[in-house]
C-alpha positions in Angstrom: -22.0 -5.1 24.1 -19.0 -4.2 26.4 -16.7 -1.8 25.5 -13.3 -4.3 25.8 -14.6 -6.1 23.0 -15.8 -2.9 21.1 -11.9 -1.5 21.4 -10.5 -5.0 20.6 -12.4 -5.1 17.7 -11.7 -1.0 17.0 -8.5 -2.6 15.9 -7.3 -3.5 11.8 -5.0 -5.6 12.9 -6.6 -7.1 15.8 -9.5 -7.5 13.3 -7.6 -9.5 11.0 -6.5 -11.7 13.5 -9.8 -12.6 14.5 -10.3 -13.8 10.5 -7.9 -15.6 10.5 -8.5 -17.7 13.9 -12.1 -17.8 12.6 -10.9 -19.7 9.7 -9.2 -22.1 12.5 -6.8 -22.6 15.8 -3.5 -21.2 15.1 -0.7 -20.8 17.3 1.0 -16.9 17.4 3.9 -18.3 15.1 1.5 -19.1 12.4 -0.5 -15.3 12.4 3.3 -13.7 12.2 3.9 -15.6 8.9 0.3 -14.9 7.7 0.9 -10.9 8.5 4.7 -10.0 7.4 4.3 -6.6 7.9 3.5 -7.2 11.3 6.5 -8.4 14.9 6.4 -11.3 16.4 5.6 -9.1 19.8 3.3 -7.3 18.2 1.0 -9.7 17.2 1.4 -11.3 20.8 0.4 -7.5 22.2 -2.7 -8.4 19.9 -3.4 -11.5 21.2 -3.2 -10.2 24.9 -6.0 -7.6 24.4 -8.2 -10.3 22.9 -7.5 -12.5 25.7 -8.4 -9.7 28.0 -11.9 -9.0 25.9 -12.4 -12.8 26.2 -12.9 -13.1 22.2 -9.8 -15.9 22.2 -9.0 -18.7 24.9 -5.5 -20.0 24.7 -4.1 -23.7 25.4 -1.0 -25.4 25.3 0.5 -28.0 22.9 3.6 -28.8 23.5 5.8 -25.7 23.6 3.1 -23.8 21.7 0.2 -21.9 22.3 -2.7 -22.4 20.5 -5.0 -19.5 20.3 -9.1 -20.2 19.2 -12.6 -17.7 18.8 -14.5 -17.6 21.5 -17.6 -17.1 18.8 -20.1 -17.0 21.8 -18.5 -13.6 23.3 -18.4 -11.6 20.1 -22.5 -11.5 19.7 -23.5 -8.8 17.2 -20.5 -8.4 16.1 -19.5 -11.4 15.4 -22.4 -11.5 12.3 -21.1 -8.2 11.6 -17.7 -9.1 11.2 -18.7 -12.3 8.8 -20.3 -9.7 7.0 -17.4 -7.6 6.6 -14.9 -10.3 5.9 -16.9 -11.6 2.7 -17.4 -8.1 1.4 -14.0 -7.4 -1.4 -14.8 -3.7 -0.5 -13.8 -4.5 2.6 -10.7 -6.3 1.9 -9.9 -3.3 0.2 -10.4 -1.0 3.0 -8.5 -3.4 5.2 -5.2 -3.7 3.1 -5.4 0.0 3.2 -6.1 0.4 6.2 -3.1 -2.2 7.3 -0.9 0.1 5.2 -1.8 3.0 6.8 -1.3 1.6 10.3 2.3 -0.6 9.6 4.9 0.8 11.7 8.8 -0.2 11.2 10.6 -0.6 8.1 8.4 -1.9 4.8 8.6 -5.7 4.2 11.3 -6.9 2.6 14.0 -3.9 3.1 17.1 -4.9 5.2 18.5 -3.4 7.9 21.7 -3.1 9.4 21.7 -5.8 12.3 24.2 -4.7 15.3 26.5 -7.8 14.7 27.0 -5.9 11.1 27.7 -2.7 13.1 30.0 -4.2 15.5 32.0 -5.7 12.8 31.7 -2.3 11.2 33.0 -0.8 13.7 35.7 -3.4 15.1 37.2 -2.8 11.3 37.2 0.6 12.1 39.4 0.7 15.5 41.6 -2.1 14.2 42.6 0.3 11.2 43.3 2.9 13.5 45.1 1.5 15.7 47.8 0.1 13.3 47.9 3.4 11.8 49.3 4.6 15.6 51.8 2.0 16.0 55.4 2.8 15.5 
């Protein structure tokens, strides 16, 4: 076993987007909307490491990218991650450990966007500078 695919698989996240392709092809659009919690460029980071470690190929429909398991290159652990994936204790462990590991604002808060600051702000200066005219 090499040690790319050991630290792509060290991964929750990278983990769960090997479930999910296992399950079938999907292009990087379609994991965002299956993980919320989760960028748009972050799960394309993902993607990129399992490229690397060979466990996904990549090929183009359209203007997409459709990403597929390489089942042949994850060996042992491929059995071991089947394993895993059917076991609810390890659903468990997985949502927590997703949890543990989200980074950014929780799913489903708002944050101010910067055209709502600049119009914020453009308010502001147009208030003061009537105040400063004659």
């Amino acid at each position: 076993m090499s040690a790319p695919i050991l630290r792509a698989v060290a991964s929750p996240r990278r983990r769960e987007i090997l479930r999910l392709l296992c399950e079938r092809e999907r292009s990087a659009g379609e994991l965002r909307r299956e993980m919320p919690d989760v960028t748009f460029g972050a799960v394309s980071l993902q993607l990129k490491v399992l490229l690397d470690a060979g466990l996904v190929t990549r090929h183009a429909e359209g203007t997409s990218r459709i990403y597929r398991v390489q089942r042949r290159n994850l060996g042992p652990v491929g059995t071991m991650l089947q394993t895993m994936w059917s076991d609810a204790l390890h659903r468990l462990k997985l949502q927590a450990e997703l949890q543990e590991t989200r980074r950014g604002p929780a799913p489903g808060t708002r944050r101010a966007t910067c055209t709502s600051r600049v119009k914020t702000l453009s308010r502001r200066t147009r208030r003061t500078h009537k105040r400063e005219l004659p």
